[in-house]
C-alpha positions in Angstrom: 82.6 37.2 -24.0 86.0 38.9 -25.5 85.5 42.0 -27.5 87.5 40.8 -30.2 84.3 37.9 -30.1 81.8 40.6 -30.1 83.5 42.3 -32.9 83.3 39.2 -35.4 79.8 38.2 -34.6 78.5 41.8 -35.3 80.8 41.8 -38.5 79.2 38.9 -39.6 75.6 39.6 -39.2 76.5 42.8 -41.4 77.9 41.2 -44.1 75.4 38.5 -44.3 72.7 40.9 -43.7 71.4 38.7 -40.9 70.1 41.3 -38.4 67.0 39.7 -37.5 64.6 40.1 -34.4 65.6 36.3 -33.8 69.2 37.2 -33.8 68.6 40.0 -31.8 66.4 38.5 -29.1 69.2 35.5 -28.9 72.0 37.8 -28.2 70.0 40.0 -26.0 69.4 36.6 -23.9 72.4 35.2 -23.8 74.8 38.3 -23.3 75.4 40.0 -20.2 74.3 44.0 -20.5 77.9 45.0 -20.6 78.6 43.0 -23.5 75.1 44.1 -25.6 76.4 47.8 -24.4 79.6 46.9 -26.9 77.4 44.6 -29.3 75.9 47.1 -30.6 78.1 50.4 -30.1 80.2 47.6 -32.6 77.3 46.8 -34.9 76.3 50.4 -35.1 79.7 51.5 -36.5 80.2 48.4 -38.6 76.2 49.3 -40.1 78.3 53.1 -40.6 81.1 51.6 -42.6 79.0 49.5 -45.1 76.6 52.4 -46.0 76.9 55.0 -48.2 74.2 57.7 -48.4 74.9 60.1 -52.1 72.4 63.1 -52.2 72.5 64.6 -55.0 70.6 67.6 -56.9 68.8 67.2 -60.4 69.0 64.2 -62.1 71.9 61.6 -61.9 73.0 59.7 -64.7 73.7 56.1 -64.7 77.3 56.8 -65.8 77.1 58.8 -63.1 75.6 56.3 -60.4 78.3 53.6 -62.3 81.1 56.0 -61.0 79.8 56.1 -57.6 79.3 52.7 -57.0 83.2 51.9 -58.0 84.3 54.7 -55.8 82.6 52.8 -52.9 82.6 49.1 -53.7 81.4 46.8 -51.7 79.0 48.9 -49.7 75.3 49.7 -50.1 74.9 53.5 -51.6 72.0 55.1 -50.8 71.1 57.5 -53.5 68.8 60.5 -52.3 67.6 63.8 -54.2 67.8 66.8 -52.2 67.4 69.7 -55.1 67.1 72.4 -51.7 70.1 71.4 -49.8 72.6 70.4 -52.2 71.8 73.2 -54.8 74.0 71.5 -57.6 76.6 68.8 -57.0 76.6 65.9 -54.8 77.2 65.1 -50.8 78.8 61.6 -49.5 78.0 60.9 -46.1 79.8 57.5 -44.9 81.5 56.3 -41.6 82.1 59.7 -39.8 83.3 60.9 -43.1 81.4 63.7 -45.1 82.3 64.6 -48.9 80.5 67.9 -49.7 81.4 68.3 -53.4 77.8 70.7 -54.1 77.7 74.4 -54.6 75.9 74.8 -51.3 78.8 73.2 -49.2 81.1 75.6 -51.5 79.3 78.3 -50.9 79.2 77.7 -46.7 82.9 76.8 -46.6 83.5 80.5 -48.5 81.3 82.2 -46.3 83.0 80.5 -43.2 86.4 81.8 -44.3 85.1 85.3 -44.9 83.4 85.5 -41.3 86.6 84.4 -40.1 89.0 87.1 -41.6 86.4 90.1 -41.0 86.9 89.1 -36.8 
């Protein structure tokens, strides 16, 4: 099967949310291993670029959670509290993207700097 195949089927099943055990067990039968190797290498990154995960610390507003999801439309954000991580602010993980917009990731990126001017 062509990888440009490959790429549309796993596509599909992620925008139709149709990754099912039957699906699965299908492909896993009628693909040879090379091309379940790049099934799901492809399905794993396409599952990367519709998901969102937003940690956050305290509460969040649903103005706040509004803004969010029109920053990212059209994928599924994951909102988690993480009060001892994050400090204050909020964290976007998606794709291989990270968005560290808390005091914590602030705070490290500072300390980085100074570590690297006192060498």
């Amino acid at each position: 099967m062509k990888r440009s195949q490959i790429k549309e089927l796993a596509k599909s099943i992620v925008e139709y949310d149709e990754l099912s055990e039957k699906n699965l067990n299908w492909i896993y039968s009628n693909f040879s291993r090379q091309d379940v190797k790049t099934f799901i290498r492809i399905l794993s990154d396409e599952i990367k670029d519709k998901n969102v995960l937003a940690t956050f610390a305290g509460e969040l507003s649903d103005a706040n959670k509004n803004k969010i999801e029109t920053i990212f439309l059209g994928k599924k954000i994951t909102f988690k509290r993480d009060d001892v991580n994050v400090v204050a602010g909020v964290c976007f993980k998606y794709s291989d993207f990270i968005l560290d917009y808390s005091i914590s990731g602030i705070v490290k990126i500072i300390l980085n700097v100074i570590k690297e001017r006192l060498k």
